[in-house]
N, CA, C and O atoms as CSV, one atom per row, in Angstrom:
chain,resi,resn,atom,element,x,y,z
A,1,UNK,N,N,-25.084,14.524,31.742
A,1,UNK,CA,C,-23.768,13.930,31.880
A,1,UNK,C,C,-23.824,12.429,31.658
A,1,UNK,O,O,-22.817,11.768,31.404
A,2,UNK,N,N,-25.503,11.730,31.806
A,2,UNK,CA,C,-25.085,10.294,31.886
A,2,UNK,C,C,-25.029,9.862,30.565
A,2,UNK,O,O,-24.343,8.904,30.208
A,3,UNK,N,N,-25.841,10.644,29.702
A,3,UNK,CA,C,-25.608,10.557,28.428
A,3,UNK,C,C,-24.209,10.307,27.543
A,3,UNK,O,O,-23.923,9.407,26.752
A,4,UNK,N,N,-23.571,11.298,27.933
A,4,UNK,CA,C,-22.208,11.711,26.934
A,4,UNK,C,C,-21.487,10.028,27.875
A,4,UNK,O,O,-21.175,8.995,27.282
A,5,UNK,N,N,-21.414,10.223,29.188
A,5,UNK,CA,C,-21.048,8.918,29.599
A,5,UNK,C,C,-21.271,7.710,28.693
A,5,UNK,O,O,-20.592,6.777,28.265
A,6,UNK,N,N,-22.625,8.181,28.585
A,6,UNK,CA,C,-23.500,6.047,27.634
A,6,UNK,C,C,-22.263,6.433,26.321
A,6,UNK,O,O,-21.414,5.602,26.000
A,7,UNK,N,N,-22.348,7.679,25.737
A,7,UNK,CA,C,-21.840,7.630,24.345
A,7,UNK,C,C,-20.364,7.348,23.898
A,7,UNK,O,O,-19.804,6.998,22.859
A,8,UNK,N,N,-19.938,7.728,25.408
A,8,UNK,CA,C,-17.924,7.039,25.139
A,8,UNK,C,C,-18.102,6.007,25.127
A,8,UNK,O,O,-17.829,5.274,24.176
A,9,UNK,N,N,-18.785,5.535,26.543
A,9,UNK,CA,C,-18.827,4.345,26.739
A,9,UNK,C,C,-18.660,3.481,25.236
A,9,UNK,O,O,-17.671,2.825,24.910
A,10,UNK,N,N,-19.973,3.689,24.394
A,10,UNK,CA,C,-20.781,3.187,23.018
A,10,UNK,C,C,-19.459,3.156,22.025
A,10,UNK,O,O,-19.132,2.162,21.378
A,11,UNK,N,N,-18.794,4.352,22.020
A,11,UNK,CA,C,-17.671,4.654,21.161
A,11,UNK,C,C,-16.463,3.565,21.206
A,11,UNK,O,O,-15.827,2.947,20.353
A,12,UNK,N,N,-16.464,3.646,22.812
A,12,UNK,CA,C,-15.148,2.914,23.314
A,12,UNK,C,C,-15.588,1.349,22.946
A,12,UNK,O,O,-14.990,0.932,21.954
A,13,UNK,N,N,-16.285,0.636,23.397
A,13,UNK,CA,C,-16.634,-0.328,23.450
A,13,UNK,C,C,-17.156,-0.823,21.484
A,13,UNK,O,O,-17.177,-1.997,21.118
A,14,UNK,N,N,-17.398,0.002,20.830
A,14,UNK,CA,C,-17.484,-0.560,19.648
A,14,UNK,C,C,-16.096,-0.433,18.929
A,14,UNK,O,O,-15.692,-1.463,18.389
A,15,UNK,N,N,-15.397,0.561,18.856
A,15,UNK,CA,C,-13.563,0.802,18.596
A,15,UNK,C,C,-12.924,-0.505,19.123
A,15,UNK,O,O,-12.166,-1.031,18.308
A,16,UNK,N,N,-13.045,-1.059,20.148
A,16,UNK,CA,C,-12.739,-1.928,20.760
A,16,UNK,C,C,-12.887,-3.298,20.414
A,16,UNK,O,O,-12.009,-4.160,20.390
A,17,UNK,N,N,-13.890,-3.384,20.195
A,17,UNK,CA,C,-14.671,-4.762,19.544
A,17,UNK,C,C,-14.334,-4.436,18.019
A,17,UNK,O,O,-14.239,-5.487,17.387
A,18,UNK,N,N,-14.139,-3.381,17.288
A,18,UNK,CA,C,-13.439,-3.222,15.776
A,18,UNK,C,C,-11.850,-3.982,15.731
A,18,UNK,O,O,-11.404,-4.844,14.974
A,19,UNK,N,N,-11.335,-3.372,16.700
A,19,UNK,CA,C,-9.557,-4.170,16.620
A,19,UNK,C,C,-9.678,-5.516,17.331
A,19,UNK,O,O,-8.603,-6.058,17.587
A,20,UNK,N,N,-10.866,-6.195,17.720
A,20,UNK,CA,C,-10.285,-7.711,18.543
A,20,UNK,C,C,-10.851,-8.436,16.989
A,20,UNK,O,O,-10.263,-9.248,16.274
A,21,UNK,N,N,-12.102,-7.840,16.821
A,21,UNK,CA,C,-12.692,-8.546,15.159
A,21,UNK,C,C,-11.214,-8.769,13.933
A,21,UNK,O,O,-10.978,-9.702,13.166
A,22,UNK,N,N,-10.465,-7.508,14.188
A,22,UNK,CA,C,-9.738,-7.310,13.174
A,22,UNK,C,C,-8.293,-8.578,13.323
A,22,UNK,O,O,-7.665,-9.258,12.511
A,23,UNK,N,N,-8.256,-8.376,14.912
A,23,UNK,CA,C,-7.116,-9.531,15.680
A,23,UNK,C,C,-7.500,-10.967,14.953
A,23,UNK,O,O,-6.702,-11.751,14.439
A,24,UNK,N,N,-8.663,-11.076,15.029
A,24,UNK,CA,C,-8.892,-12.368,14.318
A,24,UNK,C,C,-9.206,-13.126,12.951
A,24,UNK,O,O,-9.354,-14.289,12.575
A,25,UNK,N,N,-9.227,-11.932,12.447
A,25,UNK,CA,C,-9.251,-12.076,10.692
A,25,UNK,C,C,-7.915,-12.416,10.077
A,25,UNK,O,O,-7.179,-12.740,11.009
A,26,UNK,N,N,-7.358,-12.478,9.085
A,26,UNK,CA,C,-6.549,-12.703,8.530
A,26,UNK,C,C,-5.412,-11.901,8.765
A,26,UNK,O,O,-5.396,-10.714,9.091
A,27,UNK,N,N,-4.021,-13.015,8.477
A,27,UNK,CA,C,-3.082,-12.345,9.226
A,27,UNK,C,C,-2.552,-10.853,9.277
A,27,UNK,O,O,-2.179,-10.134,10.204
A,28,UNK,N,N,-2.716,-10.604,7.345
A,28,UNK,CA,C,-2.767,-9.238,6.756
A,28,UNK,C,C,-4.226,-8.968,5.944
A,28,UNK,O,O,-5.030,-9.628,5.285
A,29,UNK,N,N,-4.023,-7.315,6.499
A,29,UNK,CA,C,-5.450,-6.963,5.667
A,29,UNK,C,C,-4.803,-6.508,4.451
A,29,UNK,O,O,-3.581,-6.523,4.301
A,30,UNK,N,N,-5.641,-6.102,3.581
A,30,UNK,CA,C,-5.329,-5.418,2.394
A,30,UNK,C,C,-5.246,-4.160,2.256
A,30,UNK,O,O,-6.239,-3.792,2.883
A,31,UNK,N,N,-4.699,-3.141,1.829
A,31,UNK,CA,C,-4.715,-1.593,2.240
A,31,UNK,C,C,-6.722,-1.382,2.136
A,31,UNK,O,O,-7.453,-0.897,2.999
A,32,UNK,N,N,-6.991,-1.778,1.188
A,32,UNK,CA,C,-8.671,-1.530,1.330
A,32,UNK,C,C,-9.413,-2.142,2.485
A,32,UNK,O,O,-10.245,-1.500,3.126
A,33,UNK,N,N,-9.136,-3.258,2.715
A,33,UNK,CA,C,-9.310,-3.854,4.287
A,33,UNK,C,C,-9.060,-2.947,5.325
A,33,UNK,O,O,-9.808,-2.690,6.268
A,34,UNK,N,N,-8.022,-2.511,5.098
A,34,UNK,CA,C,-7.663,-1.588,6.412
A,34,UNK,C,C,-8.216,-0.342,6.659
A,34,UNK,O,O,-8.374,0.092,7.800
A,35,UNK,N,N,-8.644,0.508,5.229
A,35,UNK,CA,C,-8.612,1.637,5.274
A,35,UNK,C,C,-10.165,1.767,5.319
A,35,UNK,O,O,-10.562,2.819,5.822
A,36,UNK,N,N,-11.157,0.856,4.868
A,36,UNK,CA,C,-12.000,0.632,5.222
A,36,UNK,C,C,-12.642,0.274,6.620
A,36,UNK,O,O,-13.682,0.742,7.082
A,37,UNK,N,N,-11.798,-0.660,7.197
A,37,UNK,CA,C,-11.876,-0.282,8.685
A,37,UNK,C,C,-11.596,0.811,9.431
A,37,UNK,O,O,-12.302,0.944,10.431
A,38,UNK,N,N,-10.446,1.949,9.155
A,38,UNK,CA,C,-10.199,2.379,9.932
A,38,UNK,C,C,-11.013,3.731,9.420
A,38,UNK,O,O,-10.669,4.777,9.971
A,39,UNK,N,N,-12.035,3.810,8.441
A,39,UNK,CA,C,-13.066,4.954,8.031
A,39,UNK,C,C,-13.995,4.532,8.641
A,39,UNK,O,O,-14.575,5.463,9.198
A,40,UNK,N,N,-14.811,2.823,8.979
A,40,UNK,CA,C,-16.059,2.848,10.002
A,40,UNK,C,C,-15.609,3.044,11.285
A,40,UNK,O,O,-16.375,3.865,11.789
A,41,UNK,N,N,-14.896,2.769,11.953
A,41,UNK,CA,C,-14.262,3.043,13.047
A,41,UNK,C,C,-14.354,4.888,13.614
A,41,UNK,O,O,-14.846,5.356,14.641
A,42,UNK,N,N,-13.814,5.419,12.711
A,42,UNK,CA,C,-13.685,7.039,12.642
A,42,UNK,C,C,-14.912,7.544,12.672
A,42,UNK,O,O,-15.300,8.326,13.539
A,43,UNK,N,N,-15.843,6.970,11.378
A,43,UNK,CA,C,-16.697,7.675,11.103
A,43,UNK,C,C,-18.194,7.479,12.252
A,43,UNK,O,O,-19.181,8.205,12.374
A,44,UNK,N,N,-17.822,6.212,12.946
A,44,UNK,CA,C,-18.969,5.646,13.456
A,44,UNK,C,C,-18.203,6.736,15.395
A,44,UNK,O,O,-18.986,7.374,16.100
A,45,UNK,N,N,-17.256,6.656,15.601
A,45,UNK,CA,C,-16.855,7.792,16.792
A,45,UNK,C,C,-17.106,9.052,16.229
A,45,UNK,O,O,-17.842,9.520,17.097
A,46,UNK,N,N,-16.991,9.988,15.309
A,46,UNK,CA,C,-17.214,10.984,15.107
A,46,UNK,C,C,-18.626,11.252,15.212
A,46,UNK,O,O,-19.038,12.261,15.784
A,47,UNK,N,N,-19.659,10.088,14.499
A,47,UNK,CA,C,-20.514,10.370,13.803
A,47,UNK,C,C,-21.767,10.116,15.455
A,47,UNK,O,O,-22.864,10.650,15.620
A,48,UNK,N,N,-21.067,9.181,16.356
A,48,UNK,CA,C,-21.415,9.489,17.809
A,48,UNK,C,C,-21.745,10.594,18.606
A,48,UNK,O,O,-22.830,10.847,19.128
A,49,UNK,N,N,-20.398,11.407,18.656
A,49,UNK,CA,C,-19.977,12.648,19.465
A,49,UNK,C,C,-20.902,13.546,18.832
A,49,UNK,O,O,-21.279,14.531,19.467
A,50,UNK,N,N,-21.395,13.303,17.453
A,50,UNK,CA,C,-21.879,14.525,17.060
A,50,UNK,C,C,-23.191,14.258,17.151
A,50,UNK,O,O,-23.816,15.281,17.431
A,51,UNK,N,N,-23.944,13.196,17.018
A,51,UNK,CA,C,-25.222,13.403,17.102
A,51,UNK,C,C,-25.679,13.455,18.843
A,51,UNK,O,O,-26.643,14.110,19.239
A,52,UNK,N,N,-24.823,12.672,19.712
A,52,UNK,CA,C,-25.157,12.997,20.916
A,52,UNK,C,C,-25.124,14.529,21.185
A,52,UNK,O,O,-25.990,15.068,21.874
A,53,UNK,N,N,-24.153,15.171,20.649
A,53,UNK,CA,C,-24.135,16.889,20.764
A,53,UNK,C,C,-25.203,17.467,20.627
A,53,UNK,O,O,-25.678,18.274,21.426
A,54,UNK,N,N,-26.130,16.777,18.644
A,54,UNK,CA,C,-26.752,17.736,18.191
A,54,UNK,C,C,-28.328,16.831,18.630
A,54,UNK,O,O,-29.405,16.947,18.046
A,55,UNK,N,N,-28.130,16.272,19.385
A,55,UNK,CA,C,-29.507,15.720,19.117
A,55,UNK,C,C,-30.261,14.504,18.725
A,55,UNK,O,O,-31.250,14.111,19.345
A,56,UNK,N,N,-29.776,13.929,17.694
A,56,UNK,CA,C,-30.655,12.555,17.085
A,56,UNK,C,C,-30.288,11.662,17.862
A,56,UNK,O,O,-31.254,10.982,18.208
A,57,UNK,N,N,-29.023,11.228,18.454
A,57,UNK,CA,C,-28.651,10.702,19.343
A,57,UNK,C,C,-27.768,9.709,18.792
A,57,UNK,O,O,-27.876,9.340,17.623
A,58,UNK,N,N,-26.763,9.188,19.707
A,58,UNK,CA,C,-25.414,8.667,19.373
A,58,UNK,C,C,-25.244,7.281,18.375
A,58,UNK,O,O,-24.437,6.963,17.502
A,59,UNK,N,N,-26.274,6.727,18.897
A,59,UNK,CA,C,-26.656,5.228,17.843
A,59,UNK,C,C,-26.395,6.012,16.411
A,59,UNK,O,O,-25.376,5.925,15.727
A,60,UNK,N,N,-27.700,6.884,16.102
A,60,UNK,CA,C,-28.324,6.890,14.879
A,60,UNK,C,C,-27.212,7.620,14.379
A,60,UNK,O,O,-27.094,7.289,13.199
A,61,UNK,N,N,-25.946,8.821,14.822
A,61,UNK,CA,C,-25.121,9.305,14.220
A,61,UNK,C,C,-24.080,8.228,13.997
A,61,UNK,O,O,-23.673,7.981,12.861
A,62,UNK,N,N,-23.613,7.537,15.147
A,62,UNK,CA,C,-22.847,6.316,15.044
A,62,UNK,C,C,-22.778,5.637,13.618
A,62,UNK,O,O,-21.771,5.504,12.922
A,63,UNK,N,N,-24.415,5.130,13.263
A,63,UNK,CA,C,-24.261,4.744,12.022
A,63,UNK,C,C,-24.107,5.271,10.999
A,63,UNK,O,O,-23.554,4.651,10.090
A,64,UNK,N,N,-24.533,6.538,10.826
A,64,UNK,CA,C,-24.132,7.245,9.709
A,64,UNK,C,C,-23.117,7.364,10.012
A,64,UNK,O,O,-22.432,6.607,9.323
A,65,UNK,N,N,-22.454,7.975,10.778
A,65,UNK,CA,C,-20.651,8.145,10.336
A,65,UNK,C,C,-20.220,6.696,10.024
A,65,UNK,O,O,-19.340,6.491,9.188
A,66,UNK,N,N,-20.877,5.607,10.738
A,66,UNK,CA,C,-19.846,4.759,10.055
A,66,UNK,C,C,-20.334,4.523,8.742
A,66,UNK,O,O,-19.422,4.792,7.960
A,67,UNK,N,N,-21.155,4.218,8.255
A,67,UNK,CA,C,-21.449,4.122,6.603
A,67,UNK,C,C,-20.545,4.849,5.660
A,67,UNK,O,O,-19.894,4.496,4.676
A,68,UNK,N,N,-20.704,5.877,6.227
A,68,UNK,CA,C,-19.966,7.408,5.346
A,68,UNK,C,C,-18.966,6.974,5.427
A,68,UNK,O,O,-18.405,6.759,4.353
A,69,UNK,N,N,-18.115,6.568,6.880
A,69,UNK,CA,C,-16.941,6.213,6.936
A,69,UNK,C,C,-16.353,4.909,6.229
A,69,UNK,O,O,-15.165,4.749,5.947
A,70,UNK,N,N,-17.327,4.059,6.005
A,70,UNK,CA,C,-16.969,2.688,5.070
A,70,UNK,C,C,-17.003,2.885,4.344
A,70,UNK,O,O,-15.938,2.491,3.868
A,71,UNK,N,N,-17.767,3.505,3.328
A,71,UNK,CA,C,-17.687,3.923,2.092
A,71,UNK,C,C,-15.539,4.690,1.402
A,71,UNK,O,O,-14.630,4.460,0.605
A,72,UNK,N,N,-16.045,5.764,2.707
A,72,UNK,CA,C,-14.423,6.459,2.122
A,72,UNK,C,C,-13.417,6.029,2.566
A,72,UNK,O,O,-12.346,6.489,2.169
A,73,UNK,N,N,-13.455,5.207,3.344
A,73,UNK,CA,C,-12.300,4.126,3.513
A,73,UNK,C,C,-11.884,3.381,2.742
A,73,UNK,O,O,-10.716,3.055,2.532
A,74,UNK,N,N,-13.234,2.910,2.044
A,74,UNK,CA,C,-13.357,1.756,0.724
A,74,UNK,C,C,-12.553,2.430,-0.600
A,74,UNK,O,O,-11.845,1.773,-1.364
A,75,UNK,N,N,-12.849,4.087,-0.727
A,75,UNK,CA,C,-12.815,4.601,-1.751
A,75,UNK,C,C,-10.957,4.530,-1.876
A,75,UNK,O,O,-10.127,4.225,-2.732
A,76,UNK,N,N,-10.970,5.024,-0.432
A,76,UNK,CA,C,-9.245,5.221,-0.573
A,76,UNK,C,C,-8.086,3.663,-0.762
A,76,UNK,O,O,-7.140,3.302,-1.463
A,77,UNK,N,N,-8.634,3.329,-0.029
A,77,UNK,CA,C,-8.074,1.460,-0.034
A,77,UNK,C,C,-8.064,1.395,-1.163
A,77,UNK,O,O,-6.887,1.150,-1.430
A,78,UNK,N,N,-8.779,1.468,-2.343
A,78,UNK,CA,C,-9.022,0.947,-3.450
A,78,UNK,C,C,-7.678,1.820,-4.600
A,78,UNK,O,O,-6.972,1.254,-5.435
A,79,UNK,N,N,-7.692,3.174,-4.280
A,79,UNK,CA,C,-6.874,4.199,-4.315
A,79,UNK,C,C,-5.269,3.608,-4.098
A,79,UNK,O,O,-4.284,3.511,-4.831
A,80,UNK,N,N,-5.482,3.376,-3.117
A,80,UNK,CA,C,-3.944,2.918,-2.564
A,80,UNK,C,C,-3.702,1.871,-3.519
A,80,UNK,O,O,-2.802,2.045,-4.342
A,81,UNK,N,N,-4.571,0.498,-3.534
A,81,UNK,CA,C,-4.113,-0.804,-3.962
A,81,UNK,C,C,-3.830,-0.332,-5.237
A,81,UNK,O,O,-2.613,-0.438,-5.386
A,82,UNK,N,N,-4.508,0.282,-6.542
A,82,UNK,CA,C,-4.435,0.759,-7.536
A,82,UNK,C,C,-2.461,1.328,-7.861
A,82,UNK,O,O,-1.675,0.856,-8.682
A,83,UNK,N,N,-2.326,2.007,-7.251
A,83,UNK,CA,C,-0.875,2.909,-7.076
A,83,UNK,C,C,-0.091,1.863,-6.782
A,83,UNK,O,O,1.002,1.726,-7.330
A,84,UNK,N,N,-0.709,0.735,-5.598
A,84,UNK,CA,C,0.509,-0.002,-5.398
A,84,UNK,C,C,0.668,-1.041,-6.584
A,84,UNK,O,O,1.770,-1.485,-6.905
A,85,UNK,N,N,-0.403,-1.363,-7.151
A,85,UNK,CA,C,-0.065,-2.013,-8.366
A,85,UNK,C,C,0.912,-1.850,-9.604
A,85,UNK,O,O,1.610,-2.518,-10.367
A,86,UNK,N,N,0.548,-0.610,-9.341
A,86,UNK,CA,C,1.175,0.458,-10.851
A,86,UNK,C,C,2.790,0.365,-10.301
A,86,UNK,O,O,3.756,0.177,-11.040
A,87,UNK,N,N,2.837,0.533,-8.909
A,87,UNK,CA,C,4.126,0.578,-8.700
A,87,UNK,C,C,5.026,-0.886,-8.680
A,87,UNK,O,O,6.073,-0.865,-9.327
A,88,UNK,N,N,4.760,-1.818,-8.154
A,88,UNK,CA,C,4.660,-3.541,-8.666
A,88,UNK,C,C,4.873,-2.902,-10.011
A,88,UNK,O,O,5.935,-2.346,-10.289
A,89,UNK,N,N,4.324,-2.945,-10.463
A,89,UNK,CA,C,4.474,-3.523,-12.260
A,89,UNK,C,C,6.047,-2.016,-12.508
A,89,UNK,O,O,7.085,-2.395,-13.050
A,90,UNK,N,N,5.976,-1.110,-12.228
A,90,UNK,CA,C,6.761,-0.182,-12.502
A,90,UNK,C,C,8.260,-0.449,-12.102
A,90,UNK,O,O,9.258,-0.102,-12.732
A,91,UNK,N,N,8.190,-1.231,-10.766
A,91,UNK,CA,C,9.174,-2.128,-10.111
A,91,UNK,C,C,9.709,-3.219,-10.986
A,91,UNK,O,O,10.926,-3.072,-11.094
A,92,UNK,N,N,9.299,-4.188,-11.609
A,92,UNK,CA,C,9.118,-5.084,-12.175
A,92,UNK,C,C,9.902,-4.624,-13.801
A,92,UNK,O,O,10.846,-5.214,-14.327
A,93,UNK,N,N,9.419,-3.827,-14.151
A,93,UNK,CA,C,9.696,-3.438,-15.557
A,93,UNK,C,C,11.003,-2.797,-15.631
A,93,UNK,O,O,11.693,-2.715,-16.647
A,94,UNK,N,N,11.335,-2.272,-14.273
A,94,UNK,CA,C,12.856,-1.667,-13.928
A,94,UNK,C,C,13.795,-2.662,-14.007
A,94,UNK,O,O,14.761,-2.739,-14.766
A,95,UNK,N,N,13.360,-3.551,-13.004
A,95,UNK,CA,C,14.373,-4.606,-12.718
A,95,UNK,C,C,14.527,-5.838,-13.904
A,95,UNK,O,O,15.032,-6.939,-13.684
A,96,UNK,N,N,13.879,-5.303,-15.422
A,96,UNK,CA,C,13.720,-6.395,-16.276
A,96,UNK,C,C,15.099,-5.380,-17.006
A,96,UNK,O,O,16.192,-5.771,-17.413
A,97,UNK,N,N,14.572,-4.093,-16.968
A,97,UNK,CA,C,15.722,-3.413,-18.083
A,97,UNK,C,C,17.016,-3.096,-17.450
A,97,UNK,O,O,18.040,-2.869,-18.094
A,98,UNK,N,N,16.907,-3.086,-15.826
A,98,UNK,CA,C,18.355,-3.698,-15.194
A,98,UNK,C,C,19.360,-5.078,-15.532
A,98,UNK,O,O,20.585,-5.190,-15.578
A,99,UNK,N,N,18.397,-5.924,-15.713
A,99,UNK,CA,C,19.002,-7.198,-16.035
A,99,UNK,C,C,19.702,-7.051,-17.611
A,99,UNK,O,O,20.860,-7.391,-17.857
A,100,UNK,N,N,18.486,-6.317,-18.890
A,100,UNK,CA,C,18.635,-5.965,-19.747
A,100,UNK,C,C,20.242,-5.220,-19.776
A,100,UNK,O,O,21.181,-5.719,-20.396
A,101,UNK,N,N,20.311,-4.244,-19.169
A,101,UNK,CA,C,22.104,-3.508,-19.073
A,101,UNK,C,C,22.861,-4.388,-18.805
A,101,UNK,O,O,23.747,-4.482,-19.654
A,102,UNK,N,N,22.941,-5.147,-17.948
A,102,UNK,CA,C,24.070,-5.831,-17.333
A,102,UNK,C,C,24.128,-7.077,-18.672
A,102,UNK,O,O,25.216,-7.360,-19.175
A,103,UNK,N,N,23.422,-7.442,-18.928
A,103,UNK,CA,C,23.557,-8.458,-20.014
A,103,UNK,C,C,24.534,-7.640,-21.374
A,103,UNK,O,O,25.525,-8.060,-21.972
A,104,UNK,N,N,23.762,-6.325,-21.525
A,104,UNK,CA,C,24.710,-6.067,-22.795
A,104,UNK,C,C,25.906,-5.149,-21.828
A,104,UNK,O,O,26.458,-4.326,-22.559
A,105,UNK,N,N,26.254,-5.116,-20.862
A,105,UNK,CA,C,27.475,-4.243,-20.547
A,105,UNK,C,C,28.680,-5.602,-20.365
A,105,UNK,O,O,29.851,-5.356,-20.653
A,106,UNK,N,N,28.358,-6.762,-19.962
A,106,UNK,CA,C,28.749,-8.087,-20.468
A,106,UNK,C,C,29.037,-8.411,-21.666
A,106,UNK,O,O,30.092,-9.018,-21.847
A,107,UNK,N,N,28.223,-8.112,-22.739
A,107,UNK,CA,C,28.357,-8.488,-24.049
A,107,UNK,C,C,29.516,-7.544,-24.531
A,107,UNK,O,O,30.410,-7.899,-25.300
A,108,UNK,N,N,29.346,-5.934,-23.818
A,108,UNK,CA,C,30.468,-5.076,-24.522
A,108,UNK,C,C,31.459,-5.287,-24.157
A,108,UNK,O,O,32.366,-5.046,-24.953
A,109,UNK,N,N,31.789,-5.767,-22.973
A,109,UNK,CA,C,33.181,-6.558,-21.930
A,109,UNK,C,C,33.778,-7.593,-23.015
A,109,UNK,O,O,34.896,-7.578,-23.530
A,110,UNK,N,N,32.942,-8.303,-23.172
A,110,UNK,CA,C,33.352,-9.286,-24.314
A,110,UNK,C,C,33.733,-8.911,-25.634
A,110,UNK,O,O,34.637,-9.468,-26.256
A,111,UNK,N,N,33.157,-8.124,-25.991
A,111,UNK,CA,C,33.434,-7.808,-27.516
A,111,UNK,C,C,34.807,-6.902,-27.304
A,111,UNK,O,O,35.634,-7.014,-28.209
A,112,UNK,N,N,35.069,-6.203,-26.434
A,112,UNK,CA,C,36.355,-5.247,-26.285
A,112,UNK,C,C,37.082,-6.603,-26.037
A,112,UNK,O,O,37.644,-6.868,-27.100
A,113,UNK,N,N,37.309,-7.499,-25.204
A,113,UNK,CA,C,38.124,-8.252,-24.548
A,113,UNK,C,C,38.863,-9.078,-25.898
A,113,UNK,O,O,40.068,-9.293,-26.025
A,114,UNK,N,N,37.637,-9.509,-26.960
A,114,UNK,CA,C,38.028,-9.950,-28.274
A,114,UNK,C,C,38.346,-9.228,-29.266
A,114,UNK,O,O,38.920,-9.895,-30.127
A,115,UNK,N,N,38.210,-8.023,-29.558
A,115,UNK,CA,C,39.052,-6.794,-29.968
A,115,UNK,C,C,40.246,-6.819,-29.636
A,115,UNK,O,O,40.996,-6.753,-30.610
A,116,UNK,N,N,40.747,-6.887,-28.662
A,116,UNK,CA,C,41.853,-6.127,-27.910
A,116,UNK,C,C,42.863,-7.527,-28.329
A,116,UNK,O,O,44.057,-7.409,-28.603
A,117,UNK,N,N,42.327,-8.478,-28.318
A,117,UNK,CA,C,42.890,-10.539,-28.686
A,117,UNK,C,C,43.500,-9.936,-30.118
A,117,UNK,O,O,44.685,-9.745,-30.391
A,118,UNK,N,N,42.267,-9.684,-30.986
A,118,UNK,CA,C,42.712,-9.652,-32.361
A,118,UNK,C,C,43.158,-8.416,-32.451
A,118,UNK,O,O,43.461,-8.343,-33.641
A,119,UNK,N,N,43.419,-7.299,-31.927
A,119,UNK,CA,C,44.709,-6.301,-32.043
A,119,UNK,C,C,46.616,-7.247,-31.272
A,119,UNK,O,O,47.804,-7.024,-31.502
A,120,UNK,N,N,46.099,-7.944,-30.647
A,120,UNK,CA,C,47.734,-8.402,-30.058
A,120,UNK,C,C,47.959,-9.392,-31.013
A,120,UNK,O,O,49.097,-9.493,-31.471
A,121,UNK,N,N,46.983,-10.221,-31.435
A,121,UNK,CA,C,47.273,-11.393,-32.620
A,121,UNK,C,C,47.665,-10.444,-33.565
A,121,UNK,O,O,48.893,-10.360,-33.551
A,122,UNK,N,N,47.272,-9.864,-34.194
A,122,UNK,CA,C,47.571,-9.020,-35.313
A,122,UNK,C,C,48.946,-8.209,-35.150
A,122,UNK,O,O,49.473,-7.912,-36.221
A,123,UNK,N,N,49.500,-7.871,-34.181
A,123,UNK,CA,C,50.828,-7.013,-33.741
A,123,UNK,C,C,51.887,-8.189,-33.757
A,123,UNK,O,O,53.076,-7.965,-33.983
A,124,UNK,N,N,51.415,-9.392,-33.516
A,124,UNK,CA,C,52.174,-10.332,-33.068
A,124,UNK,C,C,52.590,-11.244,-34.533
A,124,UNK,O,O,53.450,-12.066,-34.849
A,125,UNK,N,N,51.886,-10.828,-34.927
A,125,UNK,CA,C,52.095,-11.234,-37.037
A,125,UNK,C,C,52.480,-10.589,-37.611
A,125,UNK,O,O,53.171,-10.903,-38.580
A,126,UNK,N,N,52.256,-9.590,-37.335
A,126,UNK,CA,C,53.191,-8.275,-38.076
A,126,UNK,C,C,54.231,-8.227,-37.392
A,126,UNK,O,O,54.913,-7.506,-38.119
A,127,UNK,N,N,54.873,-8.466,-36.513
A,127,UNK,CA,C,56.341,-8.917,-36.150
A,127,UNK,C,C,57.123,-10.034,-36.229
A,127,UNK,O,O,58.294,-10.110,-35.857
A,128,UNK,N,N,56.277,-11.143,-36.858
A,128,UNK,CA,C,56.725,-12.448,-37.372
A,128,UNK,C,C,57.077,-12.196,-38.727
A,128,UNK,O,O,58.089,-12.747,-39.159
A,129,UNK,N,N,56.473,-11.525,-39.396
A,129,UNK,CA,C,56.699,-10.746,-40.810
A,129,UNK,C,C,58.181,-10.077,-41.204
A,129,UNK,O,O,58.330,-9.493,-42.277
């Protein structure tokens, strides 16, 4: 029992010391910042519980889950930022061919508005006639 005790303890106390580290870093992380943290974090509690279970003992699983867990945190962060880029630029390219409409739905406003001039000028000469 004093074991599994040391190993929350180990869990709790490094989870813990992960979010005050994180309190003091920069104001925003980056989705890879984050997701990378929150895979050593996971992987280093999972990777605890299980080796205290199976044996090697909580340190040595600790670190492997968290490695494993930094790694696929890293993988996905990177994942995310990628998409959010694509979407930025996809955003961006919308709101260029939005501007694009309104410019020519303006231009067609105008061109009817001067149509419609030179149909009343024209009615208005042919009745001076």
């Amino acid at each position: 029992m004093d074991t599994r005790l040391r190993t929350v303890s180990l869990v709790l106390t490094a989870a813990a010391l992960s979010v005050f580290t994180v309190g003091c870093g920069s104001p925003e992380l980056t989705p890879r910042e984050s997701t990378t943290l929150a895979g050593g974090v996971l992987g280093a509690g999972t990777g605890a519980l299980v080796g205290s279970a199976t044996g090697p003992g909580a340190a040595i699983g600790a670190g492997i889950g968290g490695g494993i867990g930094l790694v696929g945190g890293a993988a996905v962060g990177d994942e995310i930022e990628i998409i959010d880029a694509k979407n930025d630029q996809t955003q961006s390219l919308l709101q260029s061919q939005e501007r694009d409409l309104e410019a020519q739905r303006r231009e067609m406003d105008q061109m009817k508005l001067e149509q419609e001039k030179d149909e009343l000028q024209e009615q208005n000469q042919s009745r001076i006639r």
